[in-house]
N, C-alpha and C positions, 0 to 999 in steps of 0.2 A: 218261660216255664222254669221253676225251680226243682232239682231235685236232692233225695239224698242218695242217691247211688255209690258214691265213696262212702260213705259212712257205714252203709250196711253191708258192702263189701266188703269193709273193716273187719264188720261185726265179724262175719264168716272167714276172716283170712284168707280172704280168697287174692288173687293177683285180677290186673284186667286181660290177659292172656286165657287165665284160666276160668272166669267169667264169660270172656268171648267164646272160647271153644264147645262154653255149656249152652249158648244159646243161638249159636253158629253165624256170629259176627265176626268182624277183624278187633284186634287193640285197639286200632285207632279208632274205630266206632266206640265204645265202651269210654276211651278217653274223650270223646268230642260230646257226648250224652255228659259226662262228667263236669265237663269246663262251659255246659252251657251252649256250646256250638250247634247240638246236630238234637231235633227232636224226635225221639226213638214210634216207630210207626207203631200202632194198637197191639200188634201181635205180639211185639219186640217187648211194648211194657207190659201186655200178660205172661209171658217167659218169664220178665227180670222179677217180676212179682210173684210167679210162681216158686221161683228159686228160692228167694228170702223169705217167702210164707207171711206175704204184706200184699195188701190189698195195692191195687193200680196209687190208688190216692193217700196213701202211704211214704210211697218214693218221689213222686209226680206231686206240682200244687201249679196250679196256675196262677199268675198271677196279672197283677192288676192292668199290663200294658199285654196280655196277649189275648 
């Protein structure tokens, strides 16, 4: 699954600490979602989507091998 989660965290200036503490993960979660590693469970991407005011499929794209 691809996302853009750096890039709209960008958008916001946010840091991944301070993204983490808004949607009550660690860094390292926010960085493993980021690099592709770790797929964030349903609730995790209605949070991150609520925060950027971008729909789930927005940040989220599935792709062609999942």
């Amino acid at each position: 699954m691809r996302n853009h989660l750096k890039i709209e965290r960008a958008r916001k200036n946010l840091t991944q600490e301070q993204l983490a503490k808004m949607v009550g993960v660690s860094r390292q979660t926010i960085n493993a979602i980021e690099l592709g590693k770790y797929n964030p469970s349903t609730v995790l991407a209605l949070k991150l989507a609520q925060i950027f005011e971008k729909s789930v499929n927005d940040i989220f794209e599935l792709e062609a091998t999942d």
